[in-house]
N, C-alpha and C positions, 0 to 999 in steps of 0.2 A: 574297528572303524578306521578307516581313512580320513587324515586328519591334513589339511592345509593351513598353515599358519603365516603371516602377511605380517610383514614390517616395513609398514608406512612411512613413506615421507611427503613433505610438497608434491614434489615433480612423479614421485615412481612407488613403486611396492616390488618390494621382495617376495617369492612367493616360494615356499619350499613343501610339498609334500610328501607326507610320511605314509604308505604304502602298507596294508596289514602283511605283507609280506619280505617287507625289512628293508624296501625297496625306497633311495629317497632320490626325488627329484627335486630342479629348481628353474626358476623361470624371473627373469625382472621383467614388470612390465609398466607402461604409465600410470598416473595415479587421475584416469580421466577415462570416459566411456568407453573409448579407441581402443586403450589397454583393456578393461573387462570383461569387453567383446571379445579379446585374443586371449584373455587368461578363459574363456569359455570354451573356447574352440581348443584351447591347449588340454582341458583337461576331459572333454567329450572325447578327445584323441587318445586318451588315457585307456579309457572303458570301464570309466570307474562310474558303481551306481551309488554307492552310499559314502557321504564325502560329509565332514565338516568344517569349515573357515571360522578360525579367529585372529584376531586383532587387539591391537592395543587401543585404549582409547588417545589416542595421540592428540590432543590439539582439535581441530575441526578437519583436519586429514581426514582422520579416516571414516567421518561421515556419509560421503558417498557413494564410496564404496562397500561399505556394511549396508546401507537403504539397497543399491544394486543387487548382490549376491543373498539377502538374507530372502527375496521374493523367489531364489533358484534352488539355496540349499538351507542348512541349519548355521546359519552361523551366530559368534559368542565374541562378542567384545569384552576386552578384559583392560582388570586395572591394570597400568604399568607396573605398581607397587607390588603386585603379585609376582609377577613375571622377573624383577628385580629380585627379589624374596628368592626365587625359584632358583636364577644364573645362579648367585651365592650359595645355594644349597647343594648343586651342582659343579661346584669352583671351577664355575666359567669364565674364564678370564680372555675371551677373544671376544672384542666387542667391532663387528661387522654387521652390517645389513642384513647380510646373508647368513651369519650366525646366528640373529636374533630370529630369523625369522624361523630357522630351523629351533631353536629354544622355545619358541611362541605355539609350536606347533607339537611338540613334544611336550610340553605342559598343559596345552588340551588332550591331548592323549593319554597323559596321567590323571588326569582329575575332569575326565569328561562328565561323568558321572552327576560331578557338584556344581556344573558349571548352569548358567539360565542363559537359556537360548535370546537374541537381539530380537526387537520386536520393531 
C-alpha cells in the first residue's frame, strides 16, 4: 500500500509519501483548501490508485483536512502518543516537519493493519 503521512501545523502540512516501491517523495503544502486542492493534483500526478493518509491528531489542525481527504481516500488519524512511542523505538532523534511526517507515514505502513480508518 501507498502510504502518505502529514505533519500538521497552523499555517501548513508536511506531506511525505511512501511508494510501494521504496520510492519517497515530499511536498509542504498550506493547511487550507488551496493547499488540498494541490496536495490532489500533486498526487493524481503520481498515478497512484491505492493511497492511504494519516495524521496526528494535533490540536484542532488537523481537522480539516482529515474531513477533506477522508471523502477521496482511506485516511487514519492517530494518537501522537503512538507515533511518539514509535520515533523512540526507532531512535529517532531528528525532530523536523519533514521528518515527522515521513515517521507518521511509516508507522502507517507498519501497523496499517490495526489501524481504524477516520470517519
Amino acid at each position: 500500500m501507498n502510504v502518505i503521512g502529514f505533519d500538521i501545523s497552523k499555517d501548513t502540512i508536511d506531506v511525505t509519501l511512501l511508494r510501494n516501491s521504496g520510492q519517497v517523495d515530499y511536498i509542504k503544502i498550506a493547511n487550507a483548501c488551496e493547499g488540498f486542492e494541490k496536495l490532489n493534483d500533486w498526487i493524481r500526478s503520481k498515478r497512484i490508485r491505492k493511497i492511504s493518509i494519516s495524521m496526528e491528531a494535533t490540536g484542532i489542525y488537523y481537522e480539516e483536512a482529515a474531513d477533506y481527504f477522508s471523502a477521496i481516500y482511506q485516511v487514519f488519524v492517530i494518537n501522537p502518543l503512538k507515533i511518539k512511542e514509535y520515533s523512540k523505538s526507532q531512535f529517532s532523534h531528528t525532530k523536523t516537519d519533514k521528518a515527522d511526517s515521513r515517521l507518521i507515514a511509516e508507522y502507517t505502513k507498519r501497523h496499517l493493519d490495526k489501524l481504524t480508518p477516520f470517519k
